[in-house]
C-alpha positions as CSV (number, residue, x, y, z in Angstrom):
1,X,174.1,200.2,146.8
2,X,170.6,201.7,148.3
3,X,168.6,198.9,149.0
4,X,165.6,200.0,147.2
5,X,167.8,199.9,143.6
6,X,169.0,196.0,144.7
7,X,165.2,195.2,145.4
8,X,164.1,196.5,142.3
9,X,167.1,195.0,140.4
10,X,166.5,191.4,141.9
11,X,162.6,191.8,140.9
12,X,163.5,192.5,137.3
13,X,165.8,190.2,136.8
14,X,163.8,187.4,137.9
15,X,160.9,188.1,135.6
16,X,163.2,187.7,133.7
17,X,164.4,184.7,134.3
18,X,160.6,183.6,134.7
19,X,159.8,184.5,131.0
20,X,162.8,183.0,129.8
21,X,161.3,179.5,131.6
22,X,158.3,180.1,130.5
23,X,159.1,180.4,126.7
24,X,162.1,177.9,126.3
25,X,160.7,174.8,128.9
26,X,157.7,173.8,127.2
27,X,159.7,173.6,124.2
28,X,162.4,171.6,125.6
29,X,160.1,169.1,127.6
30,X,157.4,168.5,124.6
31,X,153.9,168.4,124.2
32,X,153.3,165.5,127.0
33,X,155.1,167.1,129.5
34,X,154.2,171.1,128.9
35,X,151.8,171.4,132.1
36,X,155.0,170.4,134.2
37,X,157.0,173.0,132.3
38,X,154.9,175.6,133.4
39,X,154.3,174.5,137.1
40,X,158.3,174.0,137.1
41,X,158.8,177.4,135.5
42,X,157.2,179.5,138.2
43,X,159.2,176.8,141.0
44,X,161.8,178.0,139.9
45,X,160.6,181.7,140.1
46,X,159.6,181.6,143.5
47,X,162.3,180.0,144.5
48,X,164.7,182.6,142.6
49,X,162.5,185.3,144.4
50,X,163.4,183.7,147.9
51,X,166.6,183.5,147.6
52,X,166.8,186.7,146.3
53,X,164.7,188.4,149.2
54,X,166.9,186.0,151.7
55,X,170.4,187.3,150.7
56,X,169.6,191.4,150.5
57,X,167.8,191.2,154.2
58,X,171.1,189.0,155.3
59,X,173.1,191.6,153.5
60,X,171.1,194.6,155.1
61,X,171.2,193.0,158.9
């Protein structure tokens, strides 16, 4: 697969995942907690985004 279409692919699908945090963890971890949600949410976003990044340049080299 070009590695252009895997970056772009890997991008969309964690927005994706990002909005999905972003909509269903402040529901799940109430109104005390709902600052951590967010701050967890976009964690867990970067985090996706690394590993992401990580395993298409190990898959490229």
């Amino acid at each position: 697969m070009n590695l252009r279409v895997l970056e772009v692919l890997a991008a969309f699908g964690c927005l994706a995942l990002f909005i999905a945090l972003l909509v269903t963890l402040p529901k799940l971890m109430g109104e005390v907690m709902e600052g951590l949600a967010y701050v967890v949410a976009l964690v867990a976003f970067i985090a996706a985004l690394s590993i992401a990044g990580y395993l298409i340049d190990k898959k490229v080299a």
